[in-house]
matplotlib code that plots the C-alpha trace (Angstrom):
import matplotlib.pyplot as plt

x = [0.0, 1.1, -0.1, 0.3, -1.1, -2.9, -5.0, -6.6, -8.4, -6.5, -3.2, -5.0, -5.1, -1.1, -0.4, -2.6, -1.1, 2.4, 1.2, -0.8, 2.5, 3.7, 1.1, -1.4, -5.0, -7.3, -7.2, -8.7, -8.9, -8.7, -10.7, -12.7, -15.8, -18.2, -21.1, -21.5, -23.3, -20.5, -23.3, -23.8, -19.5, -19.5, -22.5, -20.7, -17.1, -18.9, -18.9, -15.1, -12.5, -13.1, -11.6, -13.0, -11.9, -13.6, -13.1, -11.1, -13.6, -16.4, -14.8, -15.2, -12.9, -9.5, -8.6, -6.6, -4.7, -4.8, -4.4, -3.0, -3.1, -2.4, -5.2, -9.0, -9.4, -12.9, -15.9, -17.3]
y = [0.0, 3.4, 6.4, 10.4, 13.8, 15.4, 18.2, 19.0, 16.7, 17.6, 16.1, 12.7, 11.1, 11.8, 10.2, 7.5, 6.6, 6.4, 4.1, 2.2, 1.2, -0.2, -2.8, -0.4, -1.4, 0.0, 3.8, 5.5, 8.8, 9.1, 12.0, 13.5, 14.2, 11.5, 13.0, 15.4, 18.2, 20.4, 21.0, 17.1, 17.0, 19.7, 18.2, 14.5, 16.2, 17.1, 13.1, 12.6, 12.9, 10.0, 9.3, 7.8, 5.3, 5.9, 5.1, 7.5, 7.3, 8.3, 11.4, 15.1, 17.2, 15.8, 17.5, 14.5, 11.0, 8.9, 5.3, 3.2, -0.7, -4.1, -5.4, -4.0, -2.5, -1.9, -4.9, -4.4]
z = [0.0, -0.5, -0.3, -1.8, -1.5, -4.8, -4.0, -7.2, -10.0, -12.2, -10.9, -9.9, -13.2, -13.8, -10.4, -10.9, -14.6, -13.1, -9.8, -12.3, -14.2, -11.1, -10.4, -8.1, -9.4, -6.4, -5.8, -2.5, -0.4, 3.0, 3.8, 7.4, 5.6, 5.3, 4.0, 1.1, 3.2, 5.4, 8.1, 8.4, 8.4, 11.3, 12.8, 12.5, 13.4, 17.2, 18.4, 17.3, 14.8, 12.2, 8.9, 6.1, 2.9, -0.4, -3.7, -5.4, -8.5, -6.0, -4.6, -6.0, -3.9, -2.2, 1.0, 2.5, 1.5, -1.8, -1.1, -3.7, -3.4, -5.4, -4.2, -2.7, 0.6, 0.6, -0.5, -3.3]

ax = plt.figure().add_subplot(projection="3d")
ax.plot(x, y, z, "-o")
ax.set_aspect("equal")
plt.show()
């Protein structure tokens, strides 16, 4: 597993391509934000500090980790 920042969408494809090449099939982001809404993230963020695994094809905005891995993390 390994893992790198990218902060923008535009720079996660070129990442990806190059981590691709090296056998990483499953791509992630570890982020704070569960949920879409920030009220429900602030709301949420009140009962702890939690952090969350996605699938890097399901996010829209990065504002923590990429994961990459040989093989999946999450079930499908």
């Amino acid at each position: 597993m390994l893992s790198w920042e990218a902060f923008t969408a535009e720079s996660v494809p070129a990442s990806r391509e190059v981590l691709q090449v090296l056998g990483y099939g499953h791509f992630y982001h570890l982020t704070k934000r569960k949920h879409e809404s920030s009220l429900r993230n602030r709301l949420a963020s009140l009962f702890g500090r939690s952090v969350y695994l996605r699938t890097l094809d399901s996010c829209t905005s990065f504002d923590g980790m990429n994961v990459a891995s040989p093989r999946e993390l999450l079930p499908a």
